[in-house]
C-alpha positions in Angstrom: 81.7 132.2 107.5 83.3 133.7 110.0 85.4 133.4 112.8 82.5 134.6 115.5 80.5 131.5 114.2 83.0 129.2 113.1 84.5 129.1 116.4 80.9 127.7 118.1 80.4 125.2 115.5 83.8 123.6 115.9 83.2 123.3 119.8 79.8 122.2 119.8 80.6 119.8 116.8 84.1 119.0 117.1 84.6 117.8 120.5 81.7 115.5 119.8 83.2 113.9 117.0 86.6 113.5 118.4 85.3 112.0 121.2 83.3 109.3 118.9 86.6 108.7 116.8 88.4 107.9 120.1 85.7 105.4 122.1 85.0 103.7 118.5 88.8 103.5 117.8 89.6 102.3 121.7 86.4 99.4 121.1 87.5 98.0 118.0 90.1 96.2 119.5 87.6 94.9 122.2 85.0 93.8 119.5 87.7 91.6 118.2 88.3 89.8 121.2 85.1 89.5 121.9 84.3 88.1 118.9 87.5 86.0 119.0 86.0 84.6 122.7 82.6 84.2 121.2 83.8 82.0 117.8 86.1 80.1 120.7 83.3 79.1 122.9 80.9 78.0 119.9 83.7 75.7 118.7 84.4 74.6 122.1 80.8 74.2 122.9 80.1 72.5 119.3 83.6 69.5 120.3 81.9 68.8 123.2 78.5 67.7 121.7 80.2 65.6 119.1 82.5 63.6 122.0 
């Protein structure tokens, strides 16, 4: 392969899948603490139907 169509493929494909990497890395940590809130309302939600 070269260079004349290498160059294409990495800026139709490459910026796509950097872009991916860096919203999926950036969520993660959201997920978590939205899963964290969830599990905390459940449990909070689950206390008050016992009392």
């Amino acid at each position: 392969m070269d260079m004349e169509t290498l160059l294409p493929q990495v800026a139709n494909y490459g910026f796509p899948m950097v872009l991916s990497w860096y919203l999926l890395v950036r969520m993660e940590g959201r997920l978590d603490r939205l899963t964290d809130s969830i599990n905390s309302l459940a449990r909070t939600i689950a206390a008050g139907k016992t009392a």
